[in-house]
N, C-alpha and C positions, 0 to 999 in steps of 0.2 A: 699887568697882573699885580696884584697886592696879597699876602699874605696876611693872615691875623690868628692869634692865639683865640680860642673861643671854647668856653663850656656851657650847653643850654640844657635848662630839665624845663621841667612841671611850673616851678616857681624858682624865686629868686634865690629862699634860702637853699633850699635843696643845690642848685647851681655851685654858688658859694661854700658848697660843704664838700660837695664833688671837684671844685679847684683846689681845695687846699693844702693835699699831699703836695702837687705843684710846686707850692712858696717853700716850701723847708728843703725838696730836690732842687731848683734853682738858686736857691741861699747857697746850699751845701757846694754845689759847683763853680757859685763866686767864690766861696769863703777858701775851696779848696784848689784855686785856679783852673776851674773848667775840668776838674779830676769830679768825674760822675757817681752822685750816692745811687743807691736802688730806691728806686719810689716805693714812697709808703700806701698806704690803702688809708681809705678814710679810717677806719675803726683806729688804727695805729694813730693817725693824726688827730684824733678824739683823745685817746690814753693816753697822748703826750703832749699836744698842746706845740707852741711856737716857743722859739727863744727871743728875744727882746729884739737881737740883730736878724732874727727868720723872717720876722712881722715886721720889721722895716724893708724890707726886700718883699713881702708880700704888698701893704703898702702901695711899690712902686709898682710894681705888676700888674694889679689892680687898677693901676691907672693906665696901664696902655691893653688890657684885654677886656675880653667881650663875656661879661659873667651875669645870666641872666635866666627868664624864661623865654618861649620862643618873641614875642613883643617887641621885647628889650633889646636882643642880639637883632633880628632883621634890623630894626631901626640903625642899632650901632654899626653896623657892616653893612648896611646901606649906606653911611657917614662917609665911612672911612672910603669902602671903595669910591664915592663919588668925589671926595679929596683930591683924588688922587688919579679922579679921571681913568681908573682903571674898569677894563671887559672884562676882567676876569679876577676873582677872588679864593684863593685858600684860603683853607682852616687846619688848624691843628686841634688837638683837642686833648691837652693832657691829663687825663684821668686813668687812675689807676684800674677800674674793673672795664674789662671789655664790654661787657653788657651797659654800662654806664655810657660809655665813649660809643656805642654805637648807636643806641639811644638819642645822645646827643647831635650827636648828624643827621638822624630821623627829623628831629625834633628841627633840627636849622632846612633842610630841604625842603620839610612841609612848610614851612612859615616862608622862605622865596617861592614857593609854587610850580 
């Protein structure tokens, strides 16, 4: 088994707008030794933007999740689990609206078949 962090919409931006509460609660958690902020909601992380050290930690993030449309994410979690020779693949999907994060599992279930 392999697990992977993954957010999937419609398109790419939308995706990318739906992870980005994400990067400033996992900032917050390094910054704070693993001490948990409350995730914010996209609107919130619109009105506020990133801090200089959130977006270098988003950044990194960015480089090991799966941020996409449905396309993009099969493709990448195709990758990864076949890396890694693994039968079986989680996801995680940190987004702050429920209806978003459920969405996005629609959206990755449809696209493996």
């Amino acid at each position: 088994m392999v697990s992977a962090l993954a957010v999937c919409a419609e398109d790419d931006d939308r995706a990318q707008r739906l992870a980005r509460p994400a990067y400033r609660y996992f900032a917050e958690a390094v910054a704070r030794g693993g001490d948990i902020a409350p995730f914010a909601s996209v609107a919130e992380m619109v009105a506020r933007g990133l801090t200089e050290k959130e977006q270098a930690v988003a950044d990194m993030l960015t480089a090991t999740q799966v941020i996409g449309e449905p396309d993009h994410a099969l493709k990448r979690l195709s990758e990864l689990r076949d890396e890694v020779d693994a039968d079986e693949l989680m996801v995680m999907t940190p987004v702050f609206d429920i209806g978003d994060r459920s969405h996005s599992f629609e959206l990755l279930a449809s696209a493996f078949g």
